[in-house]
Structures are given as C-alpha cells and as structure tokens.
Backbone as XML, in Angstrom:
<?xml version="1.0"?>
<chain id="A" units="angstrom">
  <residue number="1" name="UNK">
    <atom name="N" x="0.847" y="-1.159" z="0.000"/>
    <atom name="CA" x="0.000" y="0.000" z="0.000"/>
    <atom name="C" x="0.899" y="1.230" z="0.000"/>
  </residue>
  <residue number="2" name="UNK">
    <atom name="N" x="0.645" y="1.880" z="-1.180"/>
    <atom name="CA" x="1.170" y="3.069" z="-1.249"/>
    <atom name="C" x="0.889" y="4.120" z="0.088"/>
  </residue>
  <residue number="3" name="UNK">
    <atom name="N" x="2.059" y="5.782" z="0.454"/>
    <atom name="CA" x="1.071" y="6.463" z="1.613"/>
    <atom name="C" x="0.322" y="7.789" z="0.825"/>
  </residue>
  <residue number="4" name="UNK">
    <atom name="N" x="-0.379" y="8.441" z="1.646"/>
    <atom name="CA" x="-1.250" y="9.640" z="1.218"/>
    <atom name="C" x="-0.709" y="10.438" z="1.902"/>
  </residue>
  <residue number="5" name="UNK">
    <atom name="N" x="-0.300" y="11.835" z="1.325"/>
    <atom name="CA" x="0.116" y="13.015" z="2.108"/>
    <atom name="C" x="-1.519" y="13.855" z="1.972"/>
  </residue>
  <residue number="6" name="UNK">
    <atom name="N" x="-2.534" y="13.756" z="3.454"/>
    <atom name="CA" x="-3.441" y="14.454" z="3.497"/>
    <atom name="C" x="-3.580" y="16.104" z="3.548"/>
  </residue>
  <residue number="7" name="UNK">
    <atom name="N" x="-4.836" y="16.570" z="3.466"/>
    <atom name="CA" x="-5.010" y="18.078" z="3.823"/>
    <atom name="C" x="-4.113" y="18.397" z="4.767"/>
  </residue>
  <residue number="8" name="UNK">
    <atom name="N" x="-3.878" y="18.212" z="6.237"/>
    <atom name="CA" x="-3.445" y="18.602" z="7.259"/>
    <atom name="C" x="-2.183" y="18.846" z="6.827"/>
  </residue>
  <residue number="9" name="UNK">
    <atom name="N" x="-0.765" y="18.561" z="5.646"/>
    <atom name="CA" x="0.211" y="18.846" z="5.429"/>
    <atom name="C" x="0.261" y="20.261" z="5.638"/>
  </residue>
  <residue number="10" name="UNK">
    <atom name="N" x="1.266" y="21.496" z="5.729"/>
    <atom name="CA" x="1.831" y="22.481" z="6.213"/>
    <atom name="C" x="2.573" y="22.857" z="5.276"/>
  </residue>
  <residue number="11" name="UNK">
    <atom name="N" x="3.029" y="21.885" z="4.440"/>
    <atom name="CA" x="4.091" y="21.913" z="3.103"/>
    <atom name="C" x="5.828" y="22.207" z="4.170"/>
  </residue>
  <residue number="12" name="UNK">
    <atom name="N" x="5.976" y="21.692" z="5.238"/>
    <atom name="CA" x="7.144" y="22.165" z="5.824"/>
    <atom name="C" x="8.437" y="21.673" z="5.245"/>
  </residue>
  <residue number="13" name="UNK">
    <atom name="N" x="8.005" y="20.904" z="3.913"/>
    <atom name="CA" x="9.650" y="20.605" z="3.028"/>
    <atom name="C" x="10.279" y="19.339" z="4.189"/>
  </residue>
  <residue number="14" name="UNK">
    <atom name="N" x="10.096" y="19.074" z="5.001"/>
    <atom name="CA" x="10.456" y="17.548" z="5.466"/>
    <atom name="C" x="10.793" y="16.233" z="4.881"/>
  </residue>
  <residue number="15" name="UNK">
    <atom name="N" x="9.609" y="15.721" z="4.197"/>
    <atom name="CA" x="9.381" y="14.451" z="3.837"/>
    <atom name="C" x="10.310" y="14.516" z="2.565"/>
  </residue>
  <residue number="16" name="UNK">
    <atom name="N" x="10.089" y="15.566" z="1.420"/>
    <atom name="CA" x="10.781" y="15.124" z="0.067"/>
    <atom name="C" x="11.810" y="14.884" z="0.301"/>
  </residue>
  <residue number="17" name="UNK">
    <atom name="N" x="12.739" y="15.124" z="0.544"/>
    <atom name="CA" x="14.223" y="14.843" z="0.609"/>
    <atom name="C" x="14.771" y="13.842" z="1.840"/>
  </residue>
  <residue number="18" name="UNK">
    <atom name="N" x="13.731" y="13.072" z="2.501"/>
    <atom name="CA" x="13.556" y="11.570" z="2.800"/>
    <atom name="C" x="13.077" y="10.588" z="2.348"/>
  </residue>
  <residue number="19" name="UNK">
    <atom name="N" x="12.548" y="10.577" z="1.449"/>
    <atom name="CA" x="11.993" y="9.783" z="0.616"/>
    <atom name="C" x="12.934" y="8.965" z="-0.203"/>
  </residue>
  <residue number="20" name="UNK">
    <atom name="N" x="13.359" y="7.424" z="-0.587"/>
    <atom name="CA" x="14.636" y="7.003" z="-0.934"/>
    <atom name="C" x="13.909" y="6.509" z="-2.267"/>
  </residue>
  <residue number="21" name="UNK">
    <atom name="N" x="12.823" y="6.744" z="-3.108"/>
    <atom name="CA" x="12.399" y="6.371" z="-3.913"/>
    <atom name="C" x="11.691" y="7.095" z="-5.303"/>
  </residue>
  <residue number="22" name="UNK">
    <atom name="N" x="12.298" y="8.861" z="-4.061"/>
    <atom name="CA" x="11.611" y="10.196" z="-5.247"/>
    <atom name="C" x="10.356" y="10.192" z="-5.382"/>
  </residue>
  <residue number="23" name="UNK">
    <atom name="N" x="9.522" y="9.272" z="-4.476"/>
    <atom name="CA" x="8.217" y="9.385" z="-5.087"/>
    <atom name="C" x="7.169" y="10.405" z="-4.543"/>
  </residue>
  <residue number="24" name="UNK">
    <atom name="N" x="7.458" y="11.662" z="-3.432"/>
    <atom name="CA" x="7.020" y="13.024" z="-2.548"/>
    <atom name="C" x="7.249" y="14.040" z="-3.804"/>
  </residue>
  <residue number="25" name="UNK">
    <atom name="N" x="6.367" y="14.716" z="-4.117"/>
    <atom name="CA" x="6.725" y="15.830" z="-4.833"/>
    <atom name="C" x="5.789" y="17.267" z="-4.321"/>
  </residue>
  <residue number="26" name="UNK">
    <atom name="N" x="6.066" y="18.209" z="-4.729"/>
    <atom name="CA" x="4.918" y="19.433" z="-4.540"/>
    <atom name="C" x="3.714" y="19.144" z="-5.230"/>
  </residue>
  <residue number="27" name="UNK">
    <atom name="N" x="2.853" y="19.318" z="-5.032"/>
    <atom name="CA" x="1.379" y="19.128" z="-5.920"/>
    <atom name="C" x="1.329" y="20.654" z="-5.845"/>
  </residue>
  <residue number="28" name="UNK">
    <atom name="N" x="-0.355" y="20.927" z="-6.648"/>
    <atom name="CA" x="-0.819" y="21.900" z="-6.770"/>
    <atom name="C" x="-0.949" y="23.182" z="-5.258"/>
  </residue>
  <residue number="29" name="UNK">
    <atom name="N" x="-1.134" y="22.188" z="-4.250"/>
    <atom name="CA" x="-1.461" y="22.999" z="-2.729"/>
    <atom name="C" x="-0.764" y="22.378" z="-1.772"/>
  </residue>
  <residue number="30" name="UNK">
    <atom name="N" x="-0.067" y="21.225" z="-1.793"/>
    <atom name="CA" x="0.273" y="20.415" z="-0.418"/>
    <atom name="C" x="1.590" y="19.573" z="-1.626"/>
  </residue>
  <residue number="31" name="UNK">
    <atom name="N" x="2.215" y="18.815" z="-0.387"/>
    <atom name="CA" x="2.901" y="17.506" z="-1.328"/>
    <atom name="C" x="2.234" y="16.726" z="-1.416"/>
  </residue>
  <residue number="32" name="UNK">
    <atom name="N" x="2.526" y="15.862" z="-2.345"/>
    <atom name="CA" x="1.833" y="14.585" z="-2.731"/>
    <atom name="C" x="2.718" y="13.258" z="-3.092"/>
  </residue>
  <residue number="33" name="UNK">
    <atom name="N" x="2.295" y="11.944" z="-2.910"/>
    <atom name="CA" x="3.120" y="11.159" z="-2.913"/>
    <atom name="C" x="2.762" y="10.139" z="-4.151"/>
  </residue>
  <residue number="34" name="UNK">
    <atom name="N" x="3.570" y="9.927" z="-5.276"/>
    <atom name="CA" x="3.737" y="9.248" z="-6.391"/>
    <atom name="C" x="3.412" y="7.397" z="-5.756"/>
  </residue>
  <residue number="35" name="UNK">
    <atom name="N" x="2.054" y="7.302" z="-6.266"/>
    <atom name="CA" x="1.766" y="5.463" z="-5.732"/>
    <atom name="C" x="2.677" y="4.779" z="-6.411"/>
  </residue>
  <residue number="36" name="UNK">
    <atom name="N" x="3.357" y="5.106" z="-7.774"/>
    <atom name="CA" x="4.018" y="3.953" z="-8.273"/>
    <atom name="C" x="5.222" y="3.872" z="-7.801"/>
  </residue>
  <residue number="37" name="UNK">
    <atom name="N" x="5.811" y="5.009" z="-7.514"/>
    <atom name="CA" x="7.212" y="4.739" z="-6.763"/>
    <atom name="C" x="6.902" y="4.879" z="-5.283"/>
  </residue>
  <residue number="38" name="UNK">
    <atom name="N" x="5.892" y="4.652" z="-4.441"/>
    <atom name="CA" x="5.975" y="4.533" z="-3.098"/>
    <atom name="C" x="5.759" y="3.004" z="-2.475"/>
  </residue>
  <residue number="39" name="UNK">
    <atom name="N" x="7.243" y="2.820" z="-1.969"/>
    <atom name="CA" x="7.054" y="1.586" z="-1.241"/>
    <atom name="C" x="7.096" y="1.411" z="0.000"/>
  </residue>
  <residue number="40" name="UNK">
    <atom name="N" x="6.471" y="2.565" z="0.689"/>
    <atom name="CA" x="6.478" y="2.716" z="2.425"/>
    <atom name="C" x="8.080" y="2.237" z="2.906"/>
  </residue>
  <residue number="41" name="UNK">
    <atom name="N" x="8.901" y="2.551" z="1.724"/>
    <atom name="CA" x="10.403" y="2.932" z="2.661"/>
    <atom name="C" x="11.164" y="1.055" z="2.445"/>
  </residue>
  <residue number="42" name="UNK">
    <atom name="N" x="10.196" y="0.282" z="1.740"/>
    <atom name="CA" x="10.479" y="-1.028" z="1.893"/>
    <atom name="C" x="11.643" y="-1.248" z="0.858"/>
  </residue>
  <residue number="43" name="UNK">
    <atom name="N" x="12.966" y="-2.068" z="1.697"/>
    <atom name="CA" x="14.354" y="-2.308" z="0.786"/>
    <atom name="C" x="14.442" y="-0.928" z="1.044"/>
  </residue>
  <residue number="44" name="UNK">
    <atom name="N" x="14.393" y="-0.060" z="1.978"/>
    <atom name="CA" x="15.611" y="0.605" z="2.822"/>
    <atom name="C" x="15.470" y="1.169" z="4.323"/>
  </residue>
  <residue number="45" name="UNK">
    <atom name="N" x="14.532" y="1.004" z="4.641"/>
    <atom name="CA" x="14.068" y="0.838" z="6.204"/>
    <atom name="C" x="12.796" y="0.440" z="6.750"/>
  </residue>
  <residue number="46" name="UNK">
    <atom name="N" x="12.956" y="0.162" z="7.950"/>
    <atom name="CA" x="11.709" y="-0.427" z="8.491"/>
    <atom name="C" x="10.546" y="-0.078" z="9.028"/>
  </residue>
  <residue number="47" name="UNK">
    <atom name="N" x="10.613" y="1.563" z="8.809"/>
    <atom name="CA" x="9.304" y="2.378" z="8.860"/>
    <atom name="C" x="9.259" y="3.370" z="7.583"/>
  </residue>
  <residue number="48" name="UNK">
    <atom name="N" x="8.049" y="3.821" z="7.135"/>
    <atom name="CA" x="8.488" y="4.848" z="5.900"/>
    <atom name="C" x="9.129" y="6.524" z="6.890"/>
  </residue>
  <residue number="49" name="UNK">
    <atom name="N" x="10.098" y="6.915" z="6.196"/>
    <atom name="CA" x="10.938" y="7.803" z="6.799"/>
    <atom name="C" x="10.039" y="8.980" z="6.797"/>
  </residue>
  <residue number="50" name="UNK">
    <atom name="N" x="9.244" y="9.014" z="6.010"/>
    <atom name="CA" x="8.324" y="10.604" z="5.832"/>
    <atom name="C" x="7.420" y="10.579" z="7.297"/>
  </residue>
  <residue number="51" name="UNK">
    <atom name="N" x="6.951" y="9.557" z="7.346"/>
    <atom name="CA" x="6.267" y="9.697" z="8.362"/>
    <atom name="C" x="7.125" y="9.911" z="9.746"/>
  </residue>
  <residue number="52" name="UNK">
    <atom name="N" x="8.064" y="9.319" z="9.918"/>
    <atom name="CA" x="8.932" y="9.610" z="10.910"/>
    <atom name="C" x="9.396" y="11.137" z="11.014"/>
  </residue>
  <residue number="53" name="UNK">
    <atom name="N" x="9.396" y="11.925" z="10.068"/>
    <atom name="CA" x="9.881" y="13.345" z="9.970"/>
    <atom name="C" x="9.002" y="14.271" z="10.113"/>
  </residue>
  <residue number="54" name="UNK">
    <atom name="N" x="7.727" y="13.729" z="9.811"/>
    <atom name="CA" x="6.326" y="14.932" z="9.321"/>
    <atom name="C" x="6.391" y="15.161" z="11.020"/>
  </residue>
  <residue number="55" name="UNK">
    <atom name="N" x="6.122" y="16.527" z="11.206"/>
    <atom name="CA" x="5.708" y="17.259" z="12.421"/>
    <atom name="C" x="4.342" y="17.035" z="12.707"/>
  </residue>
  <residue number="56" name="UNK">
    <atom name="N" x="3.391" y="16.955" z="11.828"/>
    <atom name="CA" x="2.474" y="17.055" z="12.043"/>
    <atom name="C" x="1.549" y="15.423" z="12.426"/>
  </residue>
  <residue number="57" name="UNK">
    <atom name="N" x="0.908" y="14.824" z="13.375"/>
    <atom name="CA" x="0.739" y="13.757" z="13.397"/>
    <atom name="C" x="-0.581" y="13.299" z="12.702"/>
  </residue>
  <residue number="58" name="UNK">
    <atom name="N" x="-0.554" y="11.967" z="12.114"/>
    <atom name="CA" x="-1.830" y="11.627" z="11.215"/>
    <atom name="C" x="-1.748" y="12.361" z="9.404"/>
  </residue>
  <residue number="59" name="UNK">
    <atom name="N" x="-0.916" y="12.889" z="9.025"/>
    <atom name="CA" x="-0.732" y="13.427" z="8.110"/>
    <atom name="C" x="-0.484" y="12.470" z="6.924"/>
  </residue>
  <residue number="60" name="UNK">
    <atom name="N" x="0.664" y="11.738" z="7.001"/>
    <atom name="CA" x="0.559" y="10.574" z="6.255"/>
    <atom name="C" x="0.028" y="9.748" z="6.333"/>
  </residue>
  <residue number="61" name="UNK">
    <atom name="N" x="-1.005" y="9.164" z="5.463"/>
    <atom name="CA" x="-1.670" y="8.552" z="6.122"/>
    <atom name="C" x="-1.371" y="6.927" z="5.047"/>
  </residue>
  <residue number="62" name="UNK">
    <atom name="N" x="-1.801" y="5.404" z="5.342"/>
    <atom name="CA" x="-1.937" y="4.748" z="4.159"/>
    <atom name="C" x="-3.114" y="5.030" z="3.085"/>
  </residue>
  <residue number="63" name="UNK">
    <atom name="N" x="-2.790" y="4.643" z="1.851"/>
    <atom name="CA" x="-3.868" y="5.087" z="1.037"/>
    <atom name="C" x="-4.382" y="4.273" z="0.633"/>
  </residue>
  <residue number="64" name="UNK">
    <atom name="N" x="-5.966" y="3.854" z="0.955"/>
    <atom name="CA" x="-6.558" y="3.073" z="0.638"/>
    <atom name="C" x="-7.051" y="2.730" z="-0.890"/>
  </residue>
  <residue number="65" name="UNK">
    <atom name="N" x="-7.017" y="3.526" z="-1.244"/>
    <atom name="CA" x="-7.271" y="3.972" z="-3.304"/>
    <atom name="C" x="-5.642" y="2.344" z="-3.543"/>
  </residue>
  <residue number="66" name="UNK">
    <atom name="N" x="-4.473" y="2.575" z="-3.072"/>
    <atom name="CA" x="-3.659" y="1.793" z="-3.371"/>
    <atom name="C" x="-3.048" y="0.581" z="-2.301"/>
  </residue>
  <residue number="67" name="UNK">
    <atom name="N" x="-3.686" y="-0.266" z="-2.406"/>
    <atom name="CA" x="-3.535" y="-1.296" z="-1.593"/>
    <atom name="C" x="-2.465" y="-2.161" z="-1.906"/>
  </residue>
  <residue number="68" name="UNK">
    <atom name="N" x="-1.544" y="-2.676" z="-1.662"/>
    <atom name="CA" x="-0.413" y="-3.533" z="-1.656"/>
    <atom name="C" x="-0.015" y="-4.216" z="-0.717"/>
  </residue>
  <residue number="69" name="UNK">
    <atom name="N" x="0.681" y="-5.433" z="-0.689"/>
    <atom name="CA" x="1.042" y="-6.604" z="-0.086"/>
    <atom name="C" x="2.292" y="-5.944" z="0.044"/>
  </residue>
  <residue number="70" name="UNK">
    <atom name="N" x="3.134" y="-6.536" z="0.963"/>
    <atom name="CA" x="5.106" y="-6.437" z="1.086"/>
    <atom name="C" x="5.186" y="-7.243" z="0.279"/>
  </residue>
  <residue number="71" name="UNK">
    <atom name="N" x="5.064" y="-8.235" z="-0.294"/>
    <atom name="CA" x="5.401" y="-8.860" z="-1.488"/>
    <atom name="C" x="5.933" y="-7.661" z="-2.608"/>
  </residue>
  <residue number="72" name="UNK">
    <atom name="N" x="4.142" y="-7.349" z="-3.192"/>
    <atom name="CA" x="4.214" y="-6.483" z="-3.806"/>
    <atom name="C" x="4.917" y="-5.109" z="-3.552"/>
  </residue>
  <residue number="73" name="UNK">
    <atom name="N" x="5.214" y="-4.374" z="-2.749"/>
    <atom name="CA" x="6.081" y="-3.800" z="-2.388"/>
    <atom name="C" x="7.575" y="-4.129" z="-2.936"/>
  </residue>
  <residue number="74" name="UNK">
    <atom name="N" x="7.654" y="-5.069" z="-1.832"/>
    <atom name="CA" x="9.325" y="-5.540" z="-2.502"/>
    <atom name="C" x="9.700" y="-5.723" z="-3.872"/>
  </residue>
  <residue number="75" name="UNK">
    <atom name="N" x="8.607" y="-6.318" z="-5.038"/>
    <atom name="CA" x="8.767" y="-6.502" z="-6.777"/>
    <atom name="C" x="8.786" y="-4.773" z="-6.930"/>
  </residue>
  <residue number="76" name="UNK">
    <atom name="N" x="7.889" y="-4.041" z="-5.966"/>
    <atom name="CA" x="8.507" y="-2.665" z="-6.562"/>
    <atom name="C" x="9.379" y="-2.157" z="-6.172"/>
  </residue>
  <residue number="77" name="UNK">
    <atom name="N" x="10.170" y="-2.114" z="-5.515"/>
    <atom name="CA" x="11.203" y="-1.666" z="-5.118"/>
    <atom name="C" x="12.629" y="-2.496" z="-6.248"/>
  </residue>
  <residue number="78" name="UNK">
    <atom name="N" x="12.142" y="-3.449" z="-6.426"/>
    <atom name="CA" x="12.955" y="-4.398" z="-7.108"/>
    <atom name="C" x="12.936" y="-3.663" z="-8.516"/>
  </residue>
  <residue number="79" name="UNK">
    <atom name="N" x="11.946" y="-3.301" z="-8.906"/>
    <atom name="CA" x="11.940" y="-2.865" z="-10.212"/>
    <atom name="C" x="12.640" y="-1.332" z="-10.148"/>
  </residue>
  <residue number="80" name="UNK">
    <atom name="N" x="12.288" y="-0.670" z="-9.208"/>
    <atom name="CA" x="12.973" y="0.981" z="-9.032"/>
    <atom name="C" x="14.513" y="0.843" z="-8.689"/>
  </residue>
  <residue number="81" name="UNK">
    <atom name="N" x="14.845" y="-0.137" z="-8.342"/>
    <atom name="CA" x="16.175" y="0.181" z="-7.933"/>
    <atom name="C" x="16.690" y="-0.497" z="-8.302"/>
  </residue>
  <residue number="82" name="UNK">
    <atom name="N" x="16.882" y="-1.591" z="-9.132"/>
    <atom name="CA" x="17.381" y="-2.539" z="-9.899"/>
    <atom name="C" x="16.953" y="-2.912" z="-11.355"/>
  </residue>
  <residue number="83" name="UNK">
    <atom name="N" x="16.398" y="-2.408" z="-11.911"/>
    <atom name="CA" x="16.250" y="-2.805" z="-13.352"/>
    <atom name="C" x="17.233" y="-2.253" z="-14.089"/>
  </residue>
  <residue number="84" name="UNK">
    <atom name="N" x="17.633" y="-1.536" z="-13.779"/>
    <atom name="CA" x="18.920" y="-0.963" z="-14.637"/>
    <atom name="C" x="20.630" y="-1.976" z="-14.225"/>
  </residue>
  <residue number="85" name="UNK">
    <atom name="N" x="19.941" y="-2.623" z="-13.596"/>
    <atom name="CA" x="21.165" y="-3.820" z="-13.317"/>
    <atom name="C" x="20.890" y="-4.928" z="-13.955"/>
  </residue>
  <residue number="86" name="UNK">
    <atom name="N" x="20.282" y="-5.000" z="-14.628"/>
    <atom name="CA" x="19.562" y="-6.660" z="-14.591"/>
    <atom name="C" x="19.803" y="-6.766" z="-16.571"/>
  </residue>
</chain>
C-alpha cells in the first residue's frame, strides 16, 4: 500500500528529501506522494521515513485507493532500484 500526504500537510519541506524512492513531490497545494514509486520505505528501512519526519501527526496517512502486499512492495522496489542492473 502506497502512503497519502493528506489536507493537514503544512508543506514544511520535510518528507521530500527523505523519501529514498523520489516518489514526494509538490502538488498543486500540499505535497503529494507518487503510488508507483511509493514503497512505504520497503528495501531501505523499516518504517516509511516521511512519516517519521512529518511534524504534524496523522498526516501521512496509508492510502486506501492503493492497496499492496510487502510482497508487492518488494517486486517494486525491485523494479525501481534494480532494473537498470539486470
């Protein structure tokens, strides 16, 4: 399951530049988080790091619109960070 950066964001510039997968960007009013490259931090730590940084609590939230297994997770991460090896 991909995460959701909700309304309550602040835009405090935190999360993007923790993100190990590029997938946080600015949206139109808030950041927003790219479902295809978000793998809740999986294949490089054991919590997603945005959420660990956001000041604000409940902000990230999981996104139910994108549901995923750690399986699935891990084939994506596999594909973002390794296909150019393979």
């Amino acid at each position: 399951m991909s995460l959701l950066i909700t309304k309550r964001c602040i835009n405090c510039d935190m999360c993007e530049p923790e993100c190990p997968n590029q997938a946080i960007s600015m949206g139109e009013i808030t950041y927003q988080i790219d479902s295809e490259r978000c793998t809740e931090c999986v294949g490089h730590y054991e919590t997603p790091t945005c959420q660990k940084v956001c000041p604000i609590p409940n902000t990230i939230i999981n996104d139910p619109q994108h549901t995923e297994s750690e399986d699935q997770l891990w084939d994506k991460f596999v594909q973002l960070h390794h296909s150019d090896k393979i």
